[in-house]
DSSP file (Angstrom, degrees, kcal/mol; ACC not computed):
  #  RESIDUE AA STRUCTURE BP1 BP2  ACC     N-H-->O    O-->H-N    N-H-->O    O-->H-N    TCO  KAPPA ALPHA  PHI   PSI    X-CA   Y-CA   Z-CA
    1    1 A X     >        0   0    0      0, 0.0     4,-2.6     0, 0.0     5,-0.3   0.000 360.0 360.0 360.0 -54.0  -36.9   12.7  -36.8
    2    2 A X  T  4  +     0   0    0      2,-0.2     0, 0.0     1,-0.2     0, 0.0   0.380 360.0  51.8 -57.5  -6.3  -33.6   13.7  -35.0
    3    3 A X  T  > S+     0   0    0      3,-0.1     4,-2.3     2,-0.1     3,-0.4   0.858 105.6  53.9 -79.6 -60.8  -32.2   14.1  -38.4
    4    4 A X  H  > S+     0   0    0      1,-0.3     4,-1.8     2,-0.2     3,-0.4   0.898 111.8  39.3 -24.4 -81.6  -34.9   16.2  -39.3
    5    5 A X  H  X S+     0   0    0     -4,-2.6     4,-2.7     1,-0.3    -1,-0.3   0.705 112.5  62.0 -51.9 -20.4  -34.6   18.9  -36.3
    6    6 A X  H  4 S+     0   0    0     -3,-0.4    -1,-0.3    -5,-0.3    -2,-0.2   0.875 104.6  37.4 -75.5 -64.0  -31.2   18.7  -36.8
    7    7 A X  H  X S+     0   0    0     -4,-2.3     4,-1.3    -3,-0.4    -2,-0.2   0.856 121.5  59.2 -74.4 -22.0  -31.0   20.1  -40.7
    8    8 A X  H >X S+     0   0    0     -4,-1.8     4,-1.4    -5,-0.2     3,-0.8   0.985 115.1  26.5 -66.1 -56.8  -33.9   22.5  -39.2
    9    9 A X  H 3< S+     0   0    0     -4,-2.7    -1,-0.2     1,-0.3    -2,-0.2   0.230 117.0  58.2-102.9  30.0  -32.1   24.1  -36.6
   10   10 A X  H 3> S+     0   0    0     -3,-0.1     4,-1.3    -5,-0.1    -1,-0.3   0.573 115.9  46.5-111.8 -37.4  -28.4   23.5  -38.5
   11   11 A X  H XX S+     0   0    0     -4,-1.3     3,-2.1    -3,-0.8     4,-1.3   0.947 109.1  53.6 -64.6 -86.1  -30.6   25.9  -41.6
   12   12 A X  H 3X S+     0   0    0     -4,-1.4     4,-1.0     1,-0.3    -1,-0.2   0.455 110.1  40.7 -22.1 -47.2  -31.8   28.2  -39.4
   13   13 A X  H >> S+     0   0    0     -5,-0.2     4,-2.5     2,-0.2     3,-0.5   0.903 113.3  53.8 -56.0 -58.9  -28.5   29.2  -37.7
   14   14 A X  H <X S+     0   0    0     -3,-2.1     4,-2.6    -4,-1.3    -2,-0.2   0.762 109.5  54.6 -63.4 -40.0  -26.6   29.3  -40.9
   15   15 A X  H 3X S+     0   0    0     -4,-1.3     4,-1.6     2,-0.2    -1,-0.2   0.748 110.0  37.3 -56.9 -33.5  -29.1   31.4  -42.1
   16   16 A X  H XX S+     0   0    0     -4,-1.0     3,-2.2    -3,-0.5     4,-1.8   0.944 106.3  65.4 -70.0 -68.2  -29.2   34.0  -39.6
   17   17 A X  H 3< S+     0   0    0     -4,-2.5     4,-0.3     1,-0.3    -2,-0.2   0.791 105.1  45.6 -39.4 -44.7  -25.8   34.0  -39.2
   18   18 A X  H 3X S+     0   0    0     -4,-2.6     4,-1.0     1,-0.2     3,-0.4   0.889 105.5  61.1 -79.6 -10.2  -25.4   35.3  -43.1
   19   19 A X  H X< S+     0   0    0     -3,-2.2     3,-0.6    -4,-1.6    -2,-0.2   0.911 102.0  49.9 -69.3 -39.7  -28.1   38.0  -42.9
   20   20 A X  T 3< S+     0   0    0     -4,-1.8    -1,-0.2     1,-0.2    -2,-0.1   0.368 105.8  61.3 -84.0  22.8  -26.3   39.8  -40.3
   21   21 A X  T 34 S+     0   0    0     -3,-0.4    -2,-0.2    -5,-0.4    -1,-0.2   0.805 101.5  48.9 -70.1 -50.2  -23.4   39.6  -42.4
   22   22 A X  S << S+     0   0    0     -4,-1.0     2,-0.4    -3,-0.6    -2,-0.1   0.049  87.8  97.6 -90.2  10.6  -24.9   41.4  -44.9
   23   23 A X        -     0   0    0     -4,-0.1     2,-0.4     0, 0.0     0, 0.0  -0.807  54.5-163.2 -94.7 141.0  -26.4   44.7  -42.5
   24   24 A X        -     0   0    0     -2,-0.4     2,-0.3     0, 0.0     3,-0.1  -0.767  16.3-124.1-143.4 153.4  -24.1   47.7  -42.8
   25   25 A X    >>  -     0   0    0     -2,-0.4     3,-3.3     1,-0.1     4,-1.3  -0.882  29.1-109.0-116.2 133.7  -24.3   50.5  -40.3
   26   26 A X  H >> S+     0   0    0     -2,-0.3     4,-2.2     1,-0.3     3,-0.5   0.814 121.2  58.6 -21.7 -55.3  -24.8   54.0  -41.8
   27   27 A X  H 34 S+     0   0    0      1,-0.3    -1,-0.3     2,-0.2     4,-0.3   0.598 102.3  55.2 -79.0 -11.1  -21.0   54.8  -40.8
   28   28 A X  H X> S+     0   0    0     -3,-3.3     4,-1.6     2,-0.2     3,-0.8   0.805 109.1  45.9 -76.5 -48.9  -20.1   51.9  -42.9
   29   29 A X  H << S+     0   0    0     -4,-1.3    63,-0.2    -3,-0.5    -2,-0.2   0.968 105.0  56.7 -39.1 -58.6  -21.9   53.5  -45.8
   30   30 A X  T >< S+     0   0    0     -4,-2.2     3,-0.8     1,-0.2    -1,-0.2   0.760 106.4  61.2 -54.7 -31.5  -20.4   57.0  -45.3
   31   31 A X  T <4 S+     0   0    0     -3,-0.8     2,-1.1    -4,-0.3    -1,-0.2   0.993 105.2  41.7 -79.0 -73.9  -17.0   54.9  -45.6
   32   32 A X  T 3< S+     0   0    0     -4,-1.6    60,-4.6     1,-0.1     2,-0.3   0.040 102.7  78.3 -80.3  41.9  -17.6   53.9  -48.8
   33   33 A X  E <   +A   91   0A   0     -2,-1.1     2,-0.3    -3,-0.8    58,-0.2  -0.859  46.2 155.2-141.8  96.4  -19.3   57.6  -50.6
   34   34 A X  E     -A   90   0A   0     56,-0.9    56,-4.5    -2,-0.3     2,-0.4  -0.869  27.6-142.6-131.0 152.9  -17.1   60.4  -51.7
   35   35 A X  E     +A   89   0A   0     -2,-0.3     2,-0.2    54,-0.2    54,-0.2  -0.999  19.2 174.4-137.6 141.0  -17.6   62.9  -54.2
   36   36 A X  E     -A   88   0A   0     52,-0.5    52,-3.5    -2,-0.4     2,-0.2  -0.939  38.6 -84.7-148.7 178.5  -15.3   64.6  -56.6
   37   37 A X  E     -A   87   0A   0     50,-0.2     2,-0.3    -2,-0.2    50,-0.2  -0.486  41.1-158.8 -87.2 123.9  -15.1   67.0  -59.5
   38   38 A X  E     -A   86   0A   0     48,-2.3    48,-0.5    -2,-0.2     2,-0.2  -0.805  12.7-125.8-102.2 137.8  -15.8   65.3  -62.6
   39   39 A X        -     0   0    0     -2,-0.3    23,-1.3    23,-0.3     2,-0.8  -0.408  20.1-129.0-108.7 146.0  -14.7   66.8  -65.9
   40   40 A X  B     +F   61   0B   0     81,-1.8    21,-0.2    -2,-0.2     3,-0.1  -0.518  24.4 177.0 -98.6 137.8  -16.9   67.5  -68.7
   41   41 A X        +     0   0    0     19,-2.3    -1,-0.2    -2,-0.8    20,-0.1   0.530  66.1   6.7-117.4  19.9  -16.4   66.4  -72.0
   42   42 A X        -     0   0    0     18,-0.7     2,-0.3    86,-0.1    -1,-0.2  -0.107  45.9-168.0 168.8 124.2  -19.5   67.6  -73.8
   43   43 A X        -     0   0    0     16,-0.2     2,-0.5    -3,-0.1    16,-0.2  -0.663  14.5-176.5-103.0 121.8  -22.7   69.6  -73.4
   44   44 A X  B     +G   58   0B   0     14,-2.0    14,-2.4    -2,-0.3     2,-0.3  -0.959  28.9  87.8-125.2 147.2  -25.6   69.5  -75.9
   45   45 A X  S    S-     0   0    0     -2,-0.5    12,-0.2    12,-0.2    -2,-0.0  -0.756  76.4 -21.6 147.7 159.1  -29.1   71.5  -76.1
   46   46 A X        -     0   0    0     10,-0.4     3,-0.1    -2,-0.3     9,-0.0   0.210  37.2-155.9 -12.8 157.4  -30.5   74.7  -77.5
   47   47 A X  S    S+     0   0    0     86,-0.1    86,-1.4    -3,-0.0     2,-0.2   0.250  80.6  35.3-114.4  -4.1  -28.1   77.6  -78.2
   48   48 A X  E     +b  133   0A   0     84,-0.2     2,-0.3    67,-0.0    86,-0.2  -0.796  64.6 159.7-143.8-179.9  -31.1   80.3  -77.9
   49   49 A X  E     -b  134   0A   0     84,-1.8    86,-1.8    -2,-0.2     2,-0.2  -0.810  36.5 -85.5 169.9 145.1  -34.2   80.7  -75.8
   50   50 A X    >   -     0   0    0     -2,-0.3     3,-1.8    84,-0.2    60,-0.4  -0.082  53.4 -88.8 -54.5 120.5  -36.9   83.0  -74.4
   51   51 A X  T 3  S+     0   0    0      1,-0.3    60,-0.2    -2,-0.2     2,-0.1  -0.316 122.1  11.3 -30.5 151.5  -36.6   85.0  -71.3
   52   52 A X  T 3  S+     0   0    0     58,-1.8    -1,-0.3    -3,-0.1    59,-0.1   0.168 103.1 127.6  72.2  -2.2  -37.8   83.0  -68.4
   53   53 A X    <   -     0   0    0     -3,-1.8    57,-0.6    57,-0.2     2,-0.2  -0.278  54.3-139.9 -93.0 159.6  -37.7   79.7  -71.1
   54   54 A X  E     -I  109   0C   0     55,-0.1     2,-0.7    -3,-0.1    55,-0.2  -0.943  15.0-165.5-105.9 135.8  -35.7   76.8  -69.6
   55   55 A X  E     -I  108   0C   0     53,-1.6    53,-1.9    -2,-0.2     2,-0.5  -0.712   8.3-149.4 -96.9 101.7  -33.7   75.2  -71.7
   56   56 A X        -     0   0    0     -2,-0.7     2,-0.4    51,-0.2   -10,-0.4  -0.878  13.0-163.9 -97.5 144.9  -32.3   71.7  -70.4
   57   57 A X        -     0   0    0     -2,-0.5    49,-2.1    49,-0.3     2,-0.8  -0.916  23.7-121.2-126.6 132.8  -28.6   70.8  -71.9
   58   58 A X  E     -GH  44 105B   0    -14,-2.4   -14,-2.0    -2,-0.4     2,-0.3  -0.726  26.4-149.0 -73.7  92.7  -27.2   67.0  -71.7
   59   59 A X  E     - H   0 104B   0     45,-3.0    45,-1.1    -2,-0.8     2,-0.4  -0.756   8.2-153.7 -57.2 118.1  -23.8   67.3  -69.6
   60   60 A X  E     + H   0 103B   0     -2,-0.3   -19,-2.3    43,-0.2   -18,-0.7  -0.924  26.1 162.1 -97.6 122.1  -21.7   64.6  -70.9
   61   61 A X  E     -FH  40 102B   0     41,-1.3    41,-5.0    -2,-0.4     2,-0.2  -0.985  32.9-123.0-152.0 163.0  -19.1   63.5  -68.1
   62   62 A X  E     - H   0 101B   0    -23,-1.3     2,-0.4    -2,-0.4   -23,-0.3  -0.541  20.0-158.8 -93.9 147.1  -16.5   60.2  -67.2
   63   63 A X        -     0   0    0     37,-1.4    37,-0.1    -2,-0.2     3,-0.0  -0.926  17.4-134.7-103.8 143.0  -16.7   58.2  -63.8
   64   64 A X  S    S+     0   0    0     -2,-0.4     2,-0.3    35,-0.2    -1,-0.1   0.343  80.1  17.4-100.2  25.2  -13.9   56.5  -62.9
   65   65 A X  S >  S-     0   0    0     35,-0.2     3,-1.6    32,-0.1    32,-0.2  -0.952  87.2-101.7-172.1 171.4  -15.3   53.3  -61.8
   66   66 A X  T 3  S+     0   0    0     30,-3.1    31,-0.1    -2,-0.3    33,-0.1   0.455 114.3  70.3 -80.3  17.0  -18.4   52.0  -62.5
   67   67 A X  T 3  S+     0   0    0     29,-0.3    24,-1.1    23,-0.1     2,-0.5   0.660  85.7 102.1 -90.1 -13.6  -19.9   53.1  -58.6
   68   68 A X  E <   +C   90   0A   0     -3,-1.6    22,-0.2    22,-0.3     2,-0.2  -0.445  42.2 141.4 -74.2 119.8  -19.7   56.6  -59.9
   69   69 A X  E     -C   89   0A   0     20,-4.5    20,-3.7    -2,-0.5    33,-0.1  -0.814  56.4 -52.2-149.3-163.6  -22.5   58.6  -61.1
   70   70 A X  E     +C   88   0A   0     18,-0.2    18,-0.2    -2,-0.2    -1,-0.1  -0.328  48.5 163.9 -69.6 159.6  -23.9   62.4  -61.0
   71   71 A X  E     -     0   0A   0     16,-2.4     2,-0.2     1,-0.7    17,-0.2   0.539  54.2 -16.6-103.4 -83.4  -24.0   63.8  -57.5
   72   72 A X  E     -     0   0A   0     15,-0.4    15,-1.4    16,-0.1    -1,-0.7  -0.541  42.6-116.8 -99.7 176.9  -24.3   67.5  -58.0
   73   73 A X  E     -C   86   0A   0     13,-0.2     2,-0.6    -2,-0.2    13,-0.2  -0.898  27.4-174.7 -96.6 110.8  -24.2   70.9  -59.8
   74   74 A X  E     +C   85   0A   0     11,-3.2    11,-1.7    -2,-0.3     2,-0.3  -0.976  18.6 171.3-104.7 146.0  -21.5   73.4  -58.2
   75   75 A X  E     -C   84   0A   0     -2,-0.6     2,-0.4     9,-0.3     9,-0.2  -0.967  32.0-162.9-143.6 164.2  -22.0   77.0  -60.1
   76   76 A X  E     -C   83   0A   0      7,-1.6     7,-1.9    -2,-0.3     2,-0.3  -0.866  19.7-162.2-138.5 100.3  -20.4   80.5  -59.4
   77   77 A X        +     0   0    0     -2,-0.4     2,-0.4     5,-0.2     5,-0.2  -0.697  18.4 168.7-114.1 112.4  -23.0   83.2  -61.7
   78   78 A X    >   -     0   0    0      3,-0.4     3,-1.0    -2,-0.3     2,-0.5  -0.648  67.5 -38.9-145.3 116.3  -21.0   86.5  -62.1
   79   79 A X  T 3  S-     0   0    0     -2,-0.4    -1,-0.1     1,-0.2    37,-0.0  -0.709 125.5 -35.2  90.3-129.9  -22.3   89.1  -64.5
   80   80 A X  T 3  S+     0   0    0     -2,-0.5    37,-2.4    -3,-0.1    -1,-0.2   0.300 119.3  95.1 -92.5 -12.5  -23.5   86.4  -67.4
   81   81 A X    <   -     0   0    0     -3,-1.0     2,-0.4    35,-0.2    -3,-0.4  -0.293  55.4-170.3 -86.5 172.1  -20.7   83.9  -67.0
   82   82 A X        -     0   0    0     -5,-0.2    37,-2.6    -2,-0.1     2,-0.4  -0.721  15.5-146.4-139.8 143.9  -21.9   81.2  -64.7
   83   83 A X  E     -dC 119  76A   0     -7,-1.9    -7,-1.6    -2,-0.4     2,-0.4  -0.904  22.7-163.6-125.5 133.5  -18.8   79.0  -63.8
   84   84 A X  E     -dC 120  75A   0     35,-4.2    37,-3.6    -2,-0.4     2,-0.4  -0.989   9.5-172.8-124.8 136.7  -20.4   74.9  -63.4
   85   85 A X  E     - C   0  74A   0    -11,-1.7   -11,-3.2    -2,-0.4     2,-0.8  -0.999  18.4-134.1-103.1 129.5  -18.6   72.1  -61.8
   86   86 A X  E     -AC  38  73A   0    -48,-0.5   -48,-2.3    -2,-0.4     2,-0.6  -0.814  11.7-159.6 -78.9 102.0  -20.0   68.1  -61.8
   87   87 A X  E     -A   37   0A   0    -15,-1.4   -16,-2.4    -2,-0.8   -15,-0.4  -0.816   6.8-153.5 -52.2  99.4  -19.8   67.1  -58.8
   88   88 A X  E     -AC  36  70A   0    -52,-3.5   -52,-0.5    -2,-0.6     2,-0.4  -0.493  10.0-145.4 -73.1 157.9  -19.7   62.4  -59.1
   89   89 A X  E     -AC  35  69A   0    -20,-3.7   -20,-4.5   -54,-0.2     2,-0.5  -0.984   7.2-152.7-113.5 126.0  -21.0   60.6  -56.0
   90   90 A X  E     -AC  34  68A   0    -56,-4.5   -56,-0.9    -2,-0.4     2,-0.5  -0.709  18.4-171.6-102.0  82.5  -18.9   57.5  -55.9
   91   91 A X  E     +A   33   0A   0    -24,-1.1   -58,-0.3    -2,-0.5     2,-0.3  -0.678  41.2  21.9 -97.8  97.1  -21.3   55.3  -54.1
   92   92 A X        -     0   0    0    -60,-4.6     3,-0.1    -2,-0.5   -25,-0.1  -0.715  65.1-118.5 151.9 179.1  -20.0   51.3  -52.6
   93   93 A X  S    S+     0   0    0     -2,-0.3     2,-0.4     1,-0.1    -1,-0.1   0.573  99.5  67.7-121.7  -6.5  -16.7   49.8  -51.9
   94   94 A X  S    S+     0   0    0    -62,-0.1     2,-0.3   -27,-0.0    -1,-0.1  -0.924  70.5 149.9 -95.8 130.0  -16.8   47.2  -54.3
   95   95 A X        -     0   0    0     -2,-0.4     2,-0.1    -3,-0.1    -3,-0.0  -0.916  47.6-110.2-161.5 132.2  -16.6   48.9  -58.0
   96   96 A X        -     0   0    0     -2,-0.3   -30,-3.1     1,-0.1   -29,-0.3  -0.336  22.6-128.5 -74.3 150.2  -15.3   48.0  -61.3
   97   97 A X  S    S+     0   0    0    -32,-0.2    -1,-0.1    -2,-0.1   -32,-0.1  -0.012  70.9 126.2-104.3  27.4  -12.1   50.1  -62.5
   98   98 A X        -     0   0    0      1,-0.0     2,-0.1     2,-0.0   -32,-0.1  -0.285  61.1-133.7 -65.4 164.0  -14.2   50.7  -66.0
   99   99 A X        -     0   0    0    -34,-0.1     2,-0.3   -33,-0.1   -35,-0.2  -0.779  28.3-170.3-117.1  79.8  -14.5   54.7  -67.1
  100  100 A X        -     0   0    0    -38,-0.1   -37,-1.4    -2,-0.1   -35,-0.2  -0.620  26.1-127.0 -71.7 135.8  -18.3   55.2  -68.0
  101  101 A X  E     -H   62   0B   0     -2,-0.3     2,-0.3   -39,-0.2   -39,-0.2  -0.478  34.0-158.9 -82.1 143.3  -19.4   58.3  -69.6
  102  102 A X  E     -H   61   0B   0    -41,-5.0   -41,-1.3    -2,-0.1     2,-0.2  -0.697   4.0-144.9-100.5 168.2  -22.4   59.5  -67.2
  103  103 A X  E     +H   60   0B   0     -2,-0.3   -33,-0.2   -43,-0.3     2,-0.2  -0.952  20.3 166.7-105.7 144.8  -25.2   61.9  -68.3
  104  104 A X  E     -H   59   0B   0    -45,-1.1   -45,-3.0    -2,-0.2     2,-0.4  -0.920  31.0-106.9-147.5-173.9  -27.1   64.5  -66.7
  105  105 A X  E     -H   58   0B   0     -2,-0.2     2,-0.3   -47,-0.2   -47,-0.2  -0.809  19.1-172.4-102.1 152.7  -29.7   67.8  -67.1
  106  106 A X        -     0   0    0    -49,-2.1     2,-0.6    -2,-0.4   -49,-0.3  -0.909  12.5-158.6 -93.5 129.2  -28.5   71.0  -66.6
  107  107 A X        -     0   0    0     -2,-0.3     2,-0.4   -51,-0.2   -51,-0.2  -0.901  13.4-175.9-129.9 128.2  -31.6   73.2  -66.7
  108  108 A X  E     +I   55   0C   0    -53,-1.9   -53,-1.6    -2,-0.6     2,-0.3  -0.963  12.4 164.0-135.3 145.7  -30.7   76.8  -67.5
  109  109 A X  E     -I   54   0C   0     -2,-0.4     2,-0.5   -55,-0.2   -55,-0.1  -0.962  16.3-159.5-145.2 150.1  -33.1   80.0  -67.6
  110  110 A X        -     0   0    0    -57,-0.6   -58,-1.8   -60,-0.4   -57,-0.2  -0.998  13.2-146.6-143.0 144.4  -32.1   83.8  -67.6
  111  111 A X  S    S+     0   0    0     -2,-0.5     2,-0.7   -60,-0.2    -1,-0.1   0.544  81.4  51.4 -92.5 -14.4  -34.6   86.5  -66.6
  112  112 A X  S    S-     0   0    0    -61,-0.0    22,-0.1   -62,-0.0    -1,-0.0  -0.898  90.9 -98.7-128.6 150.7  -33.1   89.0  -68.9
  113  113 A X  S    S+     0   0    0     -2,-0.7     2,-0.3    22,-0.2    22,-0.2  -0.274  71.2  71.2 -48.9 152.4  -32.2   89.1  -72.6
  114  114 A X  E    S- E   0 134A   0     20,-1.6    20,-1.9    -4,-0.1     2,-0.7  -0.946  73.1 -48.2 151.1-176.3  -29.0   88.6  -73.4
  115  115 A X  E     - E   0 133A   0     -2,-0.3     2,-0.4    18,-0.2    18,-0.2  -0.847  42.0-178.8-116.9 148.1  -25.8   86.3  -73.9
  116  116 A X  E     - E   0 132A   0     16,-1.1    16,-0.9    -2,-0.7     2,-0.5  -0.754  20.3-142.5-128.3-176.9  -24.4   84.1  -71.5
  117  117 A X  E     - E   0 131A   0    -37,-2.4     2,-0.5    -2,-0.4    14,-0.2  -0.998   7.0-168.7-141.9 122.1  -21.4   81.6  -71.0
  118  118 A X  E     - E   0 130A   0     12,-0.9    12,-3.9    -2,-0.5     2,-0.9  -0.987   9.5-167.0-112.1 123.6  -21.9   78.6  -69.3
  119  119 A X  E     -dE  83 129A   0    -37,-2.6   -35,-4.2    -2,-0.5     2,-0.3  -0.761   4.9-158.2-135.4 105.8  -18.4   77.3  -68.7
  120  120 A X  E     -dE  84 128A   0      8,-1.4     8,-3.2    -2,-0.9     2,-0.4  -0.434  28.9-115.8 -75.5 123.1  -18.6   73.6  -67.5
  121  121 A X  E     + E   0 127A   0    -37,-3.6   -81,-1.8    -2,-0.3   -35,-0.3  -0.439  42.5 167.3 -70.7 130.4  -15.5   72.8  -65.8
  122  122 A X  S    S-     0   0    0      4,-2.7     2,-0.3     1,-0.5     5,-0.2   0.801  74.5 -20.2 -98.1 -76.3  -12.8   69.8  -67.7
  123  123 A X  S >  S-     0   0    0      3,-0.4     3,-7.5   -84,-0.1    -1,-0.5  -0.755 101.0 -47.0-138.2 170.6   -9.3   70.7  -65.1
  124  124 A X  T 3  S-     0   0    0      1,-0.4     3,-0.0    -2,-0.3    -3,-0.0   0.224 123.8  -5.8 -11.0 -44.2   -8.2   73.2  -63.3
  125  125 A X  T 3  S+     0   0    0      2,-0.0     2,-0.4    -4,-0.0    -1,-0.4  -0.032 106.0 100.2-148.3  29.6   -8.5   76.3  -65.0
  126  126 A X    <   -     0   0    0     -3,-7.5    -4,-2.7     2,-0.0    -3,-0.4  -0.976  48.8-171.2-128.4 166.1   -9.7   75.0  -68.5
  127  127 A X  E     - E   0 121A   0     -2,-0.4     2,-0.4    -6,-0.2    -6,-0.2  -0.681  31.1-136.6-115.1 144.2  -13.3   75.1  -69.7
  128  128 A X  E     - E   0 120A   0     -8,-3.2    -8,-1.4    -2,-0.2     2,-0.5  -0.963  38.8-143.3-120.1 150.0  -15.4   74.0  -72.3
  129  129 A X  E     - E   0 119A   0     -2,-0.4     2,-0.8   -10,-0.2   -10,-0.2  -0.787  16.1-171.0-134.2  96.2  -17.7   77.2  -73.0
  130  130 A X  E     - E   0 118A   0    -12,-3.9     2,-0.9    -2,-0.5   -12,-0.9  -0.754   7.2-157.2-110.9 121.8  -21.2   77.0  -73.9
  131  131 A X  E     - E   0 117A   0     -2,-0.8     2,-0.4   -14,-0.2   -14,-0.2  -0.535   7.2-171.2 -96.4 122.8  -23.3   80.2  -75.2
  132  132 A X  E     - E   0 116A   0    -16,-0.9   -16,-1.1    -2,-0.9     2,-0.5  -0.986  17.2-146.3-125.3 130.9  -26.8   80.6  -75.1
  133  133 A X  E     -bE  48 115A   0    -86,-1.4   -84,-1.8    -2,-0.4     2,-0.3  -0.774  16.8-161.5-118.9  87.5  -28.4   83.7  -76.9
  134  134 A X  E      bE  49 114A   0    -20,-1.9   -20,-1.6    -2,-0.5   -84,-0.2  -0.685 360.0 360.0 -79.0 137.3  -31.7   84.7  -74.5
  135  135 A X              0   0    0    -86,-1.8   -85,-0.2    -2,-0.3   -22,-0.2   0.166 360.0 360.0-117.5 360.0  -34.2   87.2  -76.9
């Protein structure tokens, strides 16, 4: 019986002790979550569409470890142009040093007829340029 209580309260201990090993504090999260501009290497979906239509187009874009996936859409709209940066969210601290291509939607709609440029940012100042023809 004094073996018994023994392996009981010998479990029990060992057990707590690794579940509050395993609790992370927000600010330990925040440590391990950055986001950065991810470059796109290829956009597919409609080239034309109806006023007010939205169209979603398949961003194609690389992570550079496997904790990385989409975070956001940054855009800049002047005149017809809209200028789009992928923002990844690199989410853990443990992560494999693979480069997976992510996907995600863009949904895009224009109130007036017309052409537009959507120009998904790859580096610094180059683009890849996609046109969609609104009737």
């Amino acid at each position: 019986m004094k073996k018994y209580i023994h392996f009981i309260l010998t479990s029990f201990i060992t057990l707590n002790l690794g579940l509050a090993s395993c609790n992370k504090t927000a600010e330990e999260d925040k440590l391990c979550t950055s986001f950065t501009s991810a470059p796109v290497v290829k956009v597919e979906g409609a080239k034309t569409a109806a006023v007010n239509q939205t169209i979603a187009l398949i961003v194609s874009f690389p992570c550079f470890s496997s904790c990385g996936n989409f975070g956001n859409y940054q855009q800049t709209v002047t005149g017809n142009t809209t200028i789009i940066n992928v923002m990844a969210k690199y989410q853990g601290c443990i992560c494999t040093q693979d480069v997976p291509t992510r996907q995600s939607i863009y949904n895009f709609s224009a109130s007036q007829p017309g052409i537009y440029y959507l120009k998904f940012l790859q580096t610094a100042n180059a683009y890849l340029i996609d046109t969609i023809t609104v009737q």
